[in-house]
C-alpha angles and dihedrals in degrees: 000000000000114000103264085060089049092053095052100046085048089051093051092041091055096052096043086059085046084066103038088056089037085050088048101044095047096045093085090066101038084057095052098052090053086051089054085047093055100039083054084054095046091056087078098053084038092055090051092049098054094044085055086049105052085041099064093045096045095048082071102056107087098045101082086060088050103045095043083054090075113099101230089072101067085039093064094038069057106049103021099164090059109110105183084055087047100049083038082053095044094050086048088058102044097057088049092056086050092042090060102017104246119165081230143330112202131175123237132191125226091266087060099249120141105240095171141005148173096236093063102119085053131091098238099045123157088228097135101010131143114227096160094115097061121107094223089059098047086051088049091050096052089055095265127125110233152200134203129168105212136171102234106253077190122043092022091238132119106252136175107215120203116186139185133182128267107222142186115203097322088322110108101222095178151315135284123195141183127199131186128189096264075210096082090073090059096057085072093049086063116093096028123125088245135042125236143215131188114203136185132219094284094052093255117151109220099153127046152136094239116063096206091065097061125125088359116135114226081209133032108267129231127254089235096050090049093051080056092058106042092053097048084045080223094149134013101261091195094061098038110114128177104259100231093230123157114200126209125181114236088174129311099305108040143050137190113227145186128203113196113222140128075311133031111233134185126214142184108224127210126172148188129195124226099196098190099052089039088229135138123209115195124180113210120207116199094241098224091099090062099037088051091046082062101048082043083057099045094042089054088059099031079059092044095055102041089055084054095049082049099058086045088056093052086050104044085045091046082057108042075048100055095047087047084050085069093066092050128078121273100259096051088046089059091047099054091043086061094039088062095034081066102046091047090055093048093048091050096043091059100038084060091052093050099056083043084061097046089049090051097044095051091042090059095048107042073053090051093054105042091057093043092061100033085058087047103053091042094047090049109021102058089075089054111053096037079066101049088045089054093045089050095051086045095048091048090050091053083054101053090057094032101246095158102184100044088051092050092046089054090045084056087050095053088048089057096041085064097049083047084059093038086066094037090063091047082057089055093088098059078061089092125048116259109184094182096063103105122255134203145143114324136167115254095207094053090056092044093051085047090043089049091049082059103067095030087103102056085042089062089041099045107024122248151109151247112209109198139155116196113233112248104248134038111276113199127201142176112255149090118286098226095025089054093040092049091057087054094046087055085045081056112049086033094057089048084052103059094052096047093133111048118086102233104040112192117186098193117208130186142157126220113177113317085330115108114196127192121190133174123184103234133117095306123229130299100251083216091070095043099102096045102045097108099043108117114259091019114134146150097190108106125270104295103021102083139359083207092237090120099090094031090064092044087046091062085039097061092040094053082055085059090248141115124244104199129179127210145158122256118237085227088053139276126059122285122202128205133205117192118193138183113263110235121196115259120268115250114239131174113308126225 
C-alpha cells in the first residue's frame, strides 16, 4: 500500500473512532428522550388503572350503612347471649359476603368484639375477636364511615376494610364492617405491558402486580412510623424489607428507576396521585424499549455514515487509482476507467432505488395512519359529542330561566362527557391490531361489565337496553383486557345500530362457556353479505355512519387471542355474533 492509500485508510479510520465515541457519548440522552416518550405513552394505561381502581373500592362503600340498618343486628348487641339470634346472624352475614363478594362482613360491639361474622364456618374467623384498636372501628364508633387498608393478622391476606355504626335511634350500639382481598385488583394488572404499585403516604407498597414487591418500603422508615404500625397491626413488621429502588428524574412526572434483586431491572416510572385516599398509583415500564429505540437510532446513523465513509472511500480510492493509472500503460488505464465508470453507475442506481423505497414506505404509512385514526374518531366520537351538544343546549336553556343547579348538573355532564372522550381516544390505539401487546388470563365477566360501562352512556341518551345475566362462576380466558373489551364494545353499537329504528331496542348478552354471544333484534343480516361482514371497509350502514372497519379490527383482535369471532343470523330474528375464545386456568390469589 503506497502512502497516498495509508493516509487515506488512516483518515477514514479516524473518523470512523470520532462517531463511535460521538455515538457513546450521545446515547445517554437519546435514551433518555425515548424514556420521557414512553413514560408520556404509560399516563393513559396509568389513568385507567387508577379509575378501575377507585371504582371497585368505591363500589363497597355504601354497603356497611346498608347492611347495619337490618334489625337483627341490634337484636343480638342486645341480646348478645342468645345463640339461636347469633347463628341466625352469622348465616345473615355470610350470604351477604357471598352476595357481594366480600372476603367477610362481621358485627362489633362497641366494645370492639366481634359478635357475629361471615367468616364463621372458617378456621380464621373473626368470631371473638377484639378490633377495638383499629383505627376504622374507632371512626365507626364516633358516627363516621370509615376506610382502612390492613394486612389481615387473621386470615394472612391484604384487605381494605370500610365500617359504619350500627345505631339505635342516635345511640351508636355497635360497629359493622365489611372487608374485601384488596388481591383481586391485581389479577387484572397481570398480563399488562407494565407493571403497577400502589403506595401509601409512607412509601409502603401494599398493592402490586408483582408479589415480590409486597410490603417493601421504597424509603427507611422511621421508628415512629413503624410503632404506628405495629399498634394498629396494619402490616405485618416482621416482613417489611427496603425495596432497593434508585430513582432517577426523567422531568417532573416521571423517574427511571432500578430495583436491585436476583435481577437488576430498569424501569420508567409514571404516577398519579389519589389524594383521598392518600395513595399514590405508578405504572413501571421495563426500559428496553426505550434503550433498544436508541441503538436502533444510533445503528441507523452508524449505518448512514458508514455508508458515507464508504462512498468517500470509493472516491478517495477512485482517485488514488486514477493518479496511480498515469504510470501504467494506456490500455490498462482504459480498463480501469471503465471499471470505475461501472461501479459509479451501480452504486448510484441503487442508491436511487433506495431513497424510492424510503418515499414509498413512508407514503404508505403516513396513509395507514392516517386512515387508522380518521375511522377511529368518527366510529367513537359521534356518541359523545351528540351528548355534550345535548347537555350545552340544555344548560343554556336552565340559564335562561335561571334555573342555577340544572344547569350546573348539565355543565358536570358535559365535564364527564370529556373525560369520557378523553378515555375513548387512549383506546384509539387498540383500533388497530398489535400482536405484539401481551396477553394472559383474564376474567370474561370483568371485560364485559367494563365493556358494558362503555355504552351506558348512548344507552341514557338514545334509549335502549342490555339485558345480561352474569354466569355463575368466574370464567377465565386468554386475551387482552382493553383489546377484548374494545371488540364487545363494537358487538354492542353495532347491535343498537342495527335496530335503530325499532322503539324497544334489547342487546342480548350471554356466556356459555368460554363463548360470548351477542344478539339484537333487528332486521338480521343479508346472507349475501355473510361471508363478507368482517372485510375491512365492508359495510351496509349509509354513507357517513361507518367505514366498516369496525368488525374487521375485532376480527384480528379475536384471531391474535388465538379465537374465532363468527355472525349469523337467529333463528327469532336479528343477527347474533359469537366470540369464541381459549379458556386459560385462574389466576391464584391469597387464600384465606
Amino acid at each position: 500500500m503506497n502512502v497516498s492509500r495509508r493516509r487515506i485508510f488512516g483518515l477514514l479510520t479516524g473518523l470512523a473512532l470520532a462517531l463511535a465515541v460521538a455515538g457513546s457519548l450521545s446515547f445517554p440522552a437519546l435514551e433518555r428522550h425515548y424514556m420521557r416518550q414512553q413514560a408520556a405513552q404509560n399516563a393513559v394505561p396509568l389513568q385507567l388503572a387508577v379509575e378501575g381502581l377507585r371504582a371497585a373500592i368505591d363500589r363497597y362503600a355504601p354497603l356497611p350503612a346498608l347492611i347495619a340498618e337490618r334489625p337483627s343486628l341490634t337484636a343480638l348487641l342486645a341480646d348478645p347471649d342468645n345463640s339461636a339470634l347469633r347463628d341466625a346472624v352469622n348465616e345473615d352475614l355470610r350470604q351477604t359476603a357471598a352476595t357481594v363478594r366480600a372476603s367477610d362482613v362481621y358485627l362489633m360491639d362497641i366494645s370492639g368484639l366481634t359478635l357475629a361474622a361471615a367468616s364463621y364456618r372458617e378456621a380464621g374467623t373473626y368470631l371473638g375477636r377484639n378490633f377495638s384498636y383499629q383505627s376504622y372501628f374507632s371512626q365507626a364508633l364516633n358516627g363516621d364511615l370509615s376506610s382502612f387498608s390492613v394486612y389481615g393478622t387473621t386470615t394472612g391476606e391484604r384487605g381494605y376494610f370500610y365500617a359504619a355504626p350500627v345505631e339505635v335511634g342516635e345511640r351508636i350500639v355497635g360497629v359493622l364492617a365489611v372487608k374485601f382481598n384488596i388481591a383481586a385488583f391485581e389479577s387484572i394488572w397481570r398480563g399488562a405491558t407494565s407493571e403497577f404499585m400502589v403506595t401509601d403516604r409512607n412509601d409502603f407498597v401494599f398493592m402490586s402486580s408483582r408479589p415480590d414487591w409486597h410490603f417493601r418500603a421504597i424509603r427507611p422508615l422511621s421508628d415512629a412510623t413503624l410503632r404506628v404500625i405495629a399498634q394498629n397491626l396494619q402490616y405485618p413488621i416482621d416482613r417489611i424489607e427496603l425495596l432497593p429502588i434508585t430513582q432517577t428524574p426523567l422531568d417532573a412526572d416521571s423517574d427511571y428507576v432500578v430495583i436491585e434483586g436476583p435481577e437488576r431491572e430498569g424501569f420508567v416510572l409514571t404516577s398519579q396521585q389519589l389524594t383521598d385516599l392518600n395513595w399514590t398509583m405508578s405504572s413501571l415500564s421495563p426500559n428496553r424499549p426505550a434503550t433498544l429505540n436508541a441503538l436502533t437510532t444510533l445503528l441507523i446513523a452508524g449505518l448512514t455514515a458508514l455508508l458515507l465513509l464508504g462512498g468517500l472511500l470509493a472516491y478517495m480510492l477512485k482517485q488514488a487509482r486514477q493518479a496511480e493509472a498515469f504510470a501504467q500503460e494506456q490500455k490498462a488505464k482504459r480498463l480501469l476507467e471503465a471499471a470505475v465508470v461501472a461501479r459509479t453507475a451501480d452504486l448510484q442506481t441503487a442508491l436511487a432505488d433506495l431513497k424510492q423505497t424510503q418515499t414509498d414506505l413512508i407514503q404508505a404509512g403516513k396513509l395507514s395512519a392516517l386512515g387508522q385514526m380518521s375511522a377511529a374518531l368518527s366510529h367513537e366520537f359521534n356518541q359523545p359529542l351528540a351528548a355534550v351538544k345535548s347537555y350545552a343546549d340544555n344548560a343554556g336553556a336552565f340559564l335562561d330561566r335561571d334555573r342555577i343547579p340544572e344547569a350546573r348538573e348539565n355543565i358536570n355532564r358535559i365535564s364527564k362527557m370529556a373525560d369520557r372522550m378523553a378515555t375513548i381516544s387512549a383506546h384509539l390505539r387498540n383500533f388497530a391490531r398489535r400482536p405484539q401487546q401481551a396477553t394472559g388470563p383474564l376474567l370474561l365477566n370483568a371485560v364485559v361489565l367494563d365493556a358494558i360501562a362503555v355504552v351506558e352512556m348512548r344507552i341514557a341518551s338514545e334509549g335502549g337496553q342490555i339485558d345480561y345475566t352474569p354466569p355463575d362462576h368466574d370464567v377465565w380466558v386468554t386475551g387482552g383486557h382493553v383489546r377484548l373489551q374494545q371488540v364487545i364494545v363494537n358487538l354492542l353499537n353495532n347491535a343498537l345500530d342495527a335496530m335503530a329504528d325499532q322503539k324497544d331496542r334489547v342487546v342480548q348478552i350471554w356466556v356459555d362457556g368460554t363463548t360470548l354471544r351477542v344478539r339484537d333484534t333487528g332486521s338480521g343480516i343479508d346472507p349475501a353479505t355473510l361471508p363478507n361482514i368482517f372485510d375491512p371497509f365492508f359495510t351496509t350502514k349509509a354513507p357517513g355512519k361507518g367505514l366498516g372497519l369496525g368488525l374487521s379490527i375485532s376480527f384480528n383482535i379475536v384471531t391474535d387471542f388465538g379465537g374465532t369471532i363468527t355472525a349469523d343470523n337467529d333463528p327469532g330474528g336479528g343477527a347474533v355474533f359469537s366470540v369464541v375464545l381459549q379458556p386459560a386456568r385462574p389466576v391464584e390469589v391469597a387464600a384465606q
